[in-house]
C-alpha positions as CSV (number, residue, x, y, z in Angstrom):
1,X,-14.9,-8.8,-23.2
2,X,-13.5,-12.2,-22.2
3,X,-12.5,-13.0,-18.6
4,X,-8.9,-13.0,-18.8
5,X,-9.4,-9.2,-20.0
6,X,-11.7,-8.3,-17.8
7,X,-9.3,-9.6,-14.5
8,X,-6.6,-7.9,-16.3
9,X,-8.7,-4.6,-16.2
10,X,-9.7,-5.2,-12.7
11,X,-6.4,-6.7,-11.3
12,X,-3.5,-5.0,-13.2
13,X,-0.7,-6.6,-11.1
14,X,-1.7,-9.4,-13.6
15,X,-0.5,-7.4,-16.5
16,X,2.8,-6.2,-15.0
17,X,3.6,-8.6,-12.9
18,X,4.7,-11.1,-15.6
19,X,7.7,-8.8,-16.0
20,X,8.6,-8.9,-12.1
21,X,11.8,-9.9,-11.5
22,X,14.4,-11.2,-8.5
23,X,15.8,-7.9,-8.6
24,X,13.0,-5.9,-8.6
25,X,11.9,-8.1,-5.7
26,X,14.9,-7.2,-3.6
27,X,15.1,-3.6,-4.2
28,X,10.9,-3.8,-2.7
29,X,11.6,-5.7,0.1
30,X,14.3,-3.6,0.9
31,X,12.3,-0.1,0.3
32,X,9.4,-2.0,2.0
33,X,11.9,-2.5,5.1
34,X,12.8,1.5,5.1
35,X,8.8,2.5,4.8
36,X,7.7,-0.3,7.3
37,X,10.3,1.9,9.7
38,X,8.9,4.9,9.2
39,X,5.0,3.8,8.8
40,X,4.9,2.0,12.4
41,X,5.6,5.5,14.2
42,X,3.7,7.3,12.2
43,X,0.5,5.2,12.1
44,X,0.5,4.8,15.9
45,X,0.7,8.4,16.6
46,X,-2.0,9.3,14.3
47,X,-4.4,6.8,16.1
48,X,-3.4,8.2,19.2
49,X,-4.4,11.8,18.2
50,X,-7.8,10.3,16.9
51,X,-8.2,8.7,20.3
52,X,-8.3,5.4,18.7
53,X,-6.6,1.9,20.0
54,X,-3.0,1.6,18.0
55,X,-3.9,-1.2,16.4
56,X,-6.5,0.9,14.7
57,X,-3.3,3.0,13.3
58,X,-1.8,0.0,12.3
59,X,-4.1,-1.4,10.2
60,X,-5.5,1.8,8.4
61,X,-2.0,2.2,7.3
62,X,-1.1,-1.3,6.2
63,X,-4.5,-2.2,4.3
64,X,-4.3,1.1,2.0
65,X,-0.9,-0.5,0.7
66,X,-1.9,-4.1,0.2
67,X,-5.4,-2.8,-1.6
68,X,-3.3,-0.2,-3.7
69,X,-0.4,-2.8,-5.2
70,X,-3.2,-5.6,-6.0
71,X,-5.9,-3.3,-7.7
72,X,-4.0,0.3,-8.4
73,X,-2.7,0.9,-12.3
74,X,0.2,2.4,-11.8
75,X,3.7,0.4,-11.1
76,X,4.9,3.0,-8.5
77,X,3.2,3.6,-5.5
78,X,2.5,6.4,-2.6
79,X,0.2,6.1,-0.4
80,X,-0.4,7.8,3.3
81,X,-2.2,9.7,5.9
82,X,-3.3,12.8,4.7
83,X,-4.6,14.8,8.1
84,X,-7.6,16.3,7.9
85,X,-8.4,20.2,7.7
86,X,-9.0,21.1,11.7
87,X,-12.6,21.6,12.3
């Protein structure tokens, strides 16, 4: 297996995103906007029910998302806070 394979395997946003385009890029930025919206809420009130600081919240939502589009396979992507079963 050369190396160009074997980042292809391991990084697949180099296989699709040769075939990106402008419009692609402005229909995610403006989904991105819409979710960002939503996520903010969302990922504060979670932290807050965990007893955690915000920011905690914050970034346990946003690094799923960036981790997920650089090294998932698939082109479409859902990713959130599943709760927990109560204990």
């Amino acid at each position: 297996m050369n190396i160009p394979s074997l980042a292809r395997r391991y990084l697949p946003i180099l296989t699709w995103g040769s075939e990106y385009t402008g419009k692609t890029l402005t229909n995610d930025l403006i989904v991105a906007g819409i979710v960002t919206v939503m996520l903010i809420p969302q990922s504060l009130a979670y932290a807050l029910l965990a007893g955690l600081p915000v920011q905690v919240g914050l970034f346990a939502s946003m690094a799923p998302l960036v981790l997920y589009a650089l090294f998932g396979t698939s082109r479409t992507l859902a990713v959130g806070p599943w709760p927990s079963p109560a204990s």
